[in-house]
N, C-alpha and C positions, 0 to 999 in steps of 0.2 A: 798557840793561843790566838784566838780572836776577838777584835773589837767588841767593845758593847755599844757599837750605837747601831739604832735604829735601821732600819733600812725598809725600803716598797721600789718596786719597778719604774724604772723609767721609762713611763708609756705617754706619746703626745697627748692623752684627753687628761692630763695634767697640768699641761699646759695652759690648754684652754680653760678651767678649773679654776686655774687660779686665775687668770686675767680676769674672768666670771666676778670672784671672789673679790678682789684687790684691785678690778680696773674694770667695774662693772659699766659704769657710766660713760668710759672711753667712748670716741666714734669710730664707729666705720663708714666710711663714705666711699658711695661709687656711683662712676657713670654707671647708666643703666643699658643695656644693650638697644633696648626702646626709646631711651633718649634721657627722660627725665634724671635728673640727681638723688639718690636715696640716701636714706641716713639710716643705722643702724648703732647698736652697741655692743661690748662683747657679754654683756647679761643675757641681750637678746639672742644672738648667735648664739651663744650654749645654750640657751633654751630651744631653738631651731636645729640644733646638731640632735641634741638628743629627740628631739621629737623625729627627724630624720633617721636618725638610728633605728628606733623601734619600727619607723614604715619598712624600713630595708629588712627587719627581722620577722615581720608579716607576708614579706611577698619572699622571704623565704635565704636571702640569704644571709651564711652564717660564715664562718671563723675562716680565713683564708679567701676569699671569693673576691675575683678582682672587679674592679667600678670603673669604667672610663668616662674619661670626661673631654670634649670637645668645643672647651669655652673661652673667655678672656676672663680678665682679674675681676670679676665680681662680689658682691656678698653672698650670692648663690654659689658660687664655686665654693669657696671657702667652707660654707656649710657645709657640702657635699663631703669636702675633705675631713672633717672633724668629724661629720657623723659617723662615715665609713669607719675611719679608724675606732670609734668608739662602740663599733660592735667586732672591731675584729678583724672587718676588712680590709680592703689592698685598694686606695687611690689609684689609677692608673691615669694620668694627663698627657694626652693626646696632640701632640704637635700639628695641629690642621694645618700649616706651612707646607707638611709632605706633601710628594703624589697622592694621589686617591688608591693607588694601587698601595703605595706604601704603609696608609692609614690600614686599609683591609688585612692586611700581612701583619701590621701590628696587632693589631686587634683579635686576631686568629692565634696568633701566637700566644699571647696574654692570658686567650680563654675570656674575654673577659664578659661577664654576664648582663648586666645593665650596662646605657650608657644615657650620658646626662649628657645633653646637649644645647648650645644657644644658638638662639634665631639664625645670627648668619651663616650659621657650616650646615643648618639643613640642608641646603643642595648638595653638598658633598656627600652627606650620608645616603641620599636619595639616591644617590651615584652608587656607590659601594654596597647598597642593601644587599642585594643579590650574592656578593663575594662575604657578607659577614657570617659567622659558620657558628656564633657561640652566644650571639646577644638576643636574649628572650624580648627583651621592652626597651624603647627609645624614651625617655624622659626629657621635654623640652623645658629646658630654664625659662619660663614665661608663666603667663597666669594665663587663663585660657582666653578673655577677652581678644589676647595678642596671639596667639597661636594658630597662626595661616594654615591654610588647604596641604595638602601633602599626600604625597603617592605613599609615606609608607605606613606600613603595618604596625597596631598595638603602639600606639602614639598617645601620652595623655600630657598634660603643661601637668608642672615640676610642682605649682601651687597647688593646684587640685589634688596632687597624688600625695603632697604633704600632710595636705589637712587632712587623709582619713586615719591618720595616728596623733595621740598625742604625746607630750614630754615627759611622759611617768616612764623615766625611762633611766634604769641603772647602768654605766658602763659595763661594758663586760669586760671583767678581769682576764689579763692577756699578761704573759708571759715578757718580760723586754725587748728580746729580741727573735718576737715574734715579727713579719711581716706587716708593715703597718702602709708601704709606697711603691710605685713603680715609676721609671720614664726611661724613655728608650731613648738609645743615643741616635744621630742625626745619621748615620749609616753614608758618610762618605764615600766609606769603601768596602760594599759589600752591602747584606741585611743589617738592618738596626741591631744595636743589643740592647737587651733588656738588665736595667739596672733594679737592684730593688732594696729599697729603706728599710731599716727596722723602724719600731719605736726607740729603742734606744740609742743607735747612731742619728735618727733627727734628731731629740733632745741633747746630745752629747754636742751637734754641732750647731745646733740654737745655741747651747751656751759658750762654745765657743765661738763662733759666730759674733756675738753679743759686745764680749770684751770691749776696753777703749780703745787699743790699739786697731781692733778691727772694726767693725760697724759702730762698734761702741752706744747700741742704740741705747735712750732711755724715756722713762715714762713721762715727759714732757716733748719728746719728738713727735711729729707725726711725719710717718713717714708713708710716702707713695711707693713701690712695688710695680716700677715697666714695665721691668722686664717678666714675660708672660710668667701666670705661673705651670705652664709645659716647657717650658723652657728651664732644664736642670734644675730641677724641683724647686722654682721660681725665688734661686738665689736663696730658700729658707725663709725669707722676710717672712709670710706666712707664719711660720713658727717663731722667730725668731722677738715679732710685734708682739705676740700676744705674753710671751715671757719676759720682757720689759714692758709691759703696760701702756706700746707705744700706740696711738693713733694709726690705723688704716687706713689709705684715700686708694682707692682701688681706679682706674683709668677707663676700664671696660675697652670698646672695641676701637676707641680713636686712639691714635697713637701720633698723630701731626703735629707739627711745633704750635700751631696756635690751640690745640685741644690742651697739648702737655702743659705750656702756659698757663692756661686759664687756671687749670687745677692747682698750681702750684700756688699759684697767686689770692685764687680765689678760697684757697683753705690751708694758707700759709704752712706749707709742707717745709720742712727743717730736714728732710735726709729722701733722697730719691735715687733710683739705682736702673740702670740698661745698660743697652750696646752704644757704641760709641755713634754710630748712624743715628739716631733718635737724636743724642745730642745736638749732633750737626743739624738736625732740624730744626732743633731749639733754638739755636744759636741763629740761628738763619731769619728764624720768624724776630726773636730780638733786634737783629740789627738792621732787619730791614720797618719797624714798627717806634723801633728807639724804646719799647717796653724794658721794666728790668725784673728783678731777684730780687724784693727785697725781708725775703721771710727765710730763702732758701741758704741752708748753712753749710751742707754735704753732698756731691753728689759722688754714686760710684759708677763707676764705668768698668766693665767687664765683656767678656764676649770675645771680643779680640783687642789686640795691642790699640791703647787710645795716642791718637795723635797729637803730638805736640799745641798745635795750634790749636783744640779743645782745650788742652790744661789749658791754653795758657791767656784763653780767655775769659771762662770762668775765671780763676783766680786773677787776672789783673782788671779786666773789665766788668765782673759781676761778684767780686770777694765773697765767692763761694769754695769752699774748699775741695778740689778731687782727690776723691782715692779710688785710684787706681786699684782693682783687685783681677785674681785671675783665680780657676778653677778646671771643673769640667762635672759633668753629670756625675762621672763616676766617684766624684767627691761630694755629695750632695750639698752643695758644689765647691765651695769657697777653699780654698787652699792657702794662699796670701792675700793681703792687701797692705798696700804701700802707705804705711806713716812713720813720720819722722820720730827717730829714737833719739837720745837725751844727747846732743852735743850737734844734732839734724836740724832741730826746731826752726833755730833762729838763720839758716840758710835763705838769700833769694834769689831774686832774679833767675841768668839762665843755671844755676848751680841747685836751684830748688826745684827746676825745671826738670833737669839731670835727672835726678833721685825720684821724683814722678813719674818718670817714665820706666821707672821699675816696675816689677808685679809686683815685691813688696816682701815681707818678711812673713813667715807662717805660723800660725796663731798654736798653743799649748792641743795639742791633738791630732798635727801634724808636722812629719816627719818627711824631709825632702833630702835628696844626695844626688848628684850627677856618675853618670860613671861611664866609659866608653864601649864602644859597639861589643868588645868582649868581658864586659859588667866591672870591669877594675873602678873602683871609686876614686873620681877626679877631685882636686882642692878647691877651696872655696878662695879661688884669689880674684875673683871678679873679671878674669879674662877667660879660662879657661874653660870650653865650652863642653859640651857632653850631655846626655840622654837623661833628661829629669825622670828622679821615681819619686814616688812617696809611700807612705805609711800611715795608718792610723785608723782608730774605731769608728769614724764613720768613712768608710773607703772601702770602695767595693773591692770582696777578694773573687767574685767569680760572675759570671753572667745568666744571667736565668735562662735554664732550659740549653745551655752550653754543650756540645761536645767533651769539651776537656774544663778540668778546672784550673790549666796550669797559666793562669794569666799574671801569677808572683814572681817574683824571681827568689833564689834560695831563702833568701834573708827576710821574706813576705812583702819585697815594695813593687809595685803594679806600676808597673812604666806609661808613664803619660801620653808618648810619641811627640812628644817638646822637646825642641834642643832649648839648654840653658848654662846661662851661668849666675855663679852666687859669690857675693864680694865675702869679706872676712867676718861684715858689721851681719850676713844674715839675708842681705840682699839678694832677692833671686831676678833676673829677666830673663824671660825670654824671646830667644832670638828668632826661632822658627820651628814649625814643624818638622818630625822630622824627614817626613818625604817632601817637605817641600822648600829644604834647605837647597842650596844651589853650590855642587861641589864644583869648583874649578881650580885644575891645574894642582887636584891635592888636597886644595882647603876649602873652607866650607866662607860662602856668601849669605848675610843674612838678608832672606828678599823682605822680613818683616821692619829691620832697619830703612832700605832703600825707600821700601815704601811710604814712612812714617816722616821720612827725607822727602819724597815727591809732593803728597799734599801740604806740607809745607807753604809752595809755590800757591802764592794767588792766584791763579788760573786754574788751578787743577781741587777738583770737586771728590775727585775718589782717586785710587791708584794700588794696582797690583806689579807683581813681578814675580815673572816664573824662569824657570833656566831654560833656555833650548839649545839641542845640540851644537859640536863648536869641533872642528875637526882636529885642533890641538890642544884648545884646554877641556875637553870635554865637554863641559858645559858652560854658557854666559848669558848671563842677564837681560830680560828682555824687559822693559817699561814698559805697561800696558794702562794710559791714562784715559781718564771721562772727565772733560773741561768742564768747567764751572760755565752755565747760562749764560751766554751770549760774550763769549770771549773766543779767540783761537788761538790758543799757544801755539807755538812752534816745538818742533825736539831741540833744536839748539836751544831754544832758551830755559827751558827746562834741565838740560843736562848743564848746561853752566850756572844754573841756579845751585846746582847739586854739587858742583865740582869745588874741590877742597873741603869740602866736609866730612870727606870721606875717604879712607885709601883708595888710588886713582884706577885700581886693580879692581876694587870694588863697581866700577863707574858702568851702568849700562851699555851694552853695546849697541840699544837700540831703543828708539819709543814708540808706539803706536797709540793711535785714539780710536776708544769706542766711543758709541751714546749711550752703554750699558753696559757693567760687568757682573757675570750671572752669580747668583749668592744661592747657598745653601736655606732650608728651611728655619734655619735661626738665625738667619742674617752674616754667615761668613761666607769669605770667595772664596767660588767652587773653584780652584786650582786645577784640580783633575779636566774640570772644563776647557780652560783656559790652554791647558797642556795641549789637550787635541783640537782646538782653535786655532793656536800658532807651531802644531807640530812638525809643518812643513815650511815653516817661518825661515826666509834666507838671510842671516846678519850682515850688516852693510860691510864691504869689504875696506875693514879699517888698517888702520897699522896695529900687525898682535902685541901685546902689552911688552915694551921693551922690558931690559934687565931692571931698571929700577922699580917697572910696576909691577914685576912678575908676581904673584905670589912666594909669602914669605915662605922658605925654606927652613 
């Protein structure tokens, strides 16, 4: 027997439908890549998507046909994205962070037909024209007034080629989990993979996404959206805003602490979300300006592990709340986010600090378990460490265009390449990658701990750790810091800043300073870099860690 209730697809131009409908007058607001501030509504936006849709189904493409896009958080993007999916299409969002080679290769692989592009990456494309093997037309995010000189070919501004359709235009009915998104992962190790969305796992994970415990956005927030949206399908906010009826402030191409500022400030943003690098910017521009927060109520911080001294000034010097969340593309993207469950709440100081520094517990749609390198499932007592998987309807089970589809393991959960552990209450953190955990003498070093320990230290602006050879614990710990303007720390003082916080087994064997450590296209460090930097790195000849420091047995 089955249900009598109703039922229709879960497709995103329902989304946006209903924000239309129910949160017509909302703003959206963005920097404009040109400069000025725009304002927008989500009435107007769906009226713009659809009128976009139907130009897309004149110049010919239909059901499946990928879109790239090569832009920052605009109301132009956004449209792009809605319209597409609303005939059918495939968003594809293009990380301009990559190589040029990388971008080309993506793009080829994708097939992708148009591409929508803003002012600042036309040199890049001008670069790559020659290697793009599948894009008919460049459409430039501008109106043509703004639209510079340029070498390439079949070039029109994005206004012009809008206006010759207009909004009499019906969605086209599409299947749920039809094709609705793409983005490629940041290809560390190896070619990029291509991830891809349905409609129905964005909306599965819009709404959960949404929840209190996690974003918990709602139709009195506005929320600003950092982190790009090419960057892991830009955290959902995208979707996520317009199914709470939340406010849009979109950032466009500035991303500096006095840019992030103004906007926060100047259009009292209540929930705003990046990488932990942005914040430090923020923070930076703050304390050197004496500016404050005082609209701002949420920020999330994702990307990589956030550092203690972020939480912990927000929350004590700008009584803004972090959550901490963690993900990865292949989850579009959101996996946990760190909020305090019912006997948590009233926790402070460093004991709410603690618990911050979790990723955080994982919302009704996903499924996490650790297990060791030969898949046995590890317990959830909070120390024991092992290989995070997950599960669940918005979680990629294969790679577009893949060789094999065997990326699950028996039981369907897609192993993340995170080592973690997860306390009894739910808690997950993680410790590190898992190639870039650092085995010594047996046991496993976490370099995403140590590091979280070194910027700590006033002096020190950034800080990685990677393991280098060790001719009897195999491998030990190297510190590799970038000082903070116009300071010089020493390693002694650094590592006795460290010392006793940590098992003493754990403790560097050694520190180095750059004036740079190179970071991946999304803003993580490139480790693999880093490895062949100091691969012939000599450890200072110390005393080997006696019996008491040995690693535990």
């Amino acid at each position: 027997m089955l249900g009598l209730m109703q039922d229709w697809p879960l497709t995103c131009t329902r989304l946006i439908d209903h924000a239309a409908r129910n949160h017509g007058a909302v703003e959206i607001v963005s920097r404009s890549v040109e400069g000025p501030i725009h304002r927008t509504t989500y009435r107007e936006l769906h009226e713009r998507a659809r009128q976009l849709a139907k130009r897309l189904q004149r110049q010919g493409i239909r059901l499946g046909d990928r879109l790239a896009t090569l832009a920052w958080n605009t109301w132009r993007h956004v449209e792009v994205w809605y319209g597409a999916m609303g005939l059918g299409a495939i968003y594809h969002t293009v990380n301009p962070r990559l190589f040029p080679e990388q971008i080309a290769w993506i793009m080829n692989h994708a097939e992708d037909r148009l591409l929508f592009v803003d002012l600042t990456f036309l040199p890049i494309v001008e670069k790559i024209w020659p290697r793009l093997q599948t894009i008919e037309q460049v459409i430039v995010l501008c109106d043509a007034v703004h639209l510079p000189p340029t070498t390439l070919p079949r070039v029109v501004p994005y206004e012009d080629w809008l206006a010759e359709a207009d909004a009499d235009f019906a969605w086209v009915e599409v299947e749920e989990n039809t094709a609705a998104g793409m983005c490629y992962t940041s290809g560390t190790t190896g070619d990029p993979k291509g991830v891809v969305y349905s409609h129905r796992s964005n909306v599965l994970h819009a709404l959960c996404a949404s929840v209190p415990d996690m974003l918990g956005l709602r139709s009195r927030d506005r929320v600003m959206p950092v982190v790009p949206l090419f960057h892991a399908n830009g955290w959902s906010l995208a979707l996520s805003a317009p199914l709470a009826g939340s406010a849009l402030v979109l950032p466009g191409p500035k991303m500096d602490g006095q840019s992030i500022w103004h906007l926060l400030d100047s259009e009292r943003v209540t929930l705003t979300a990046a990488v932990p690098t942005v914040w430090l910017m923020l923070l930076q521009h703050l304390q050197s300006t004496g500016a404050g927060l005082p609209w701002l109520e949420r920020v999330v911080i994702g990307g990589s592990a956030c550092p203690r001294a972020i939480t912990r000034a927000f929350e004590e010097d700008y009584d803004v709340r972090v959550m901490h969340a963690w993900g990865m593309t292949e989850m579009s993207p959101i996996g946990t986010v760190c909020a305090p469950k019912a006997g948590k709440a009233t926790l402070t100081g460093e004991a709410r600090l603690d618990l911050q520094a979790k990723q955080g517990i994982a919302p009704f749609g996903v499924e996490l378990k650790i297990t060791d390198d030969a898949g046995t499932e590890l317990p959830w007592d909070g120390r024991t460490f092992g290989r995070l998987k997950v599960r669940g309807p918005a979680i990629a089970r294969a790679y577009f265009k893949a060789e094999t589809d065997e990326v699950l393991d028996p039981e369907g959960f897609f192993d993340t390449g995170d080592v973690a552990h997860i306390d009894p209450d739910g808690y997950m953190q993680i410790t590190d990658r898992s190639k870039d955990v650092i085995k010594s003498g047996g046991e496993w070093i976490s370099s995403i701990d140590l590091e979280n320990l070194a910027v700590g230290h006033p002096d020190v602006a950034e800080a990685a750790v990677i393991g280098v050879p060790h001719p009897k614990w195999d491998e030990r710990p190297l510190l590799i810091v970038v000082p903070r303007s116009d300071t010089q720390p020493r390693a002694e003082d650094i590592l006795a800043y460290m010392q006793g916080k940590i098992a003493s087994w754990w403790m560097p064997d050694d520190v180095v300073f750059l004036d740079e450590i190179p970071h991946t296209a999304t803003g993580k460090i490139r480790k693999s870099a880093l490895r062949e930097m100091f691969r012939a790195h000599v450890l200072p000849d110390r005393r080997p860690p006696g019996a008491r420091d040995e690693p535990p047995r």
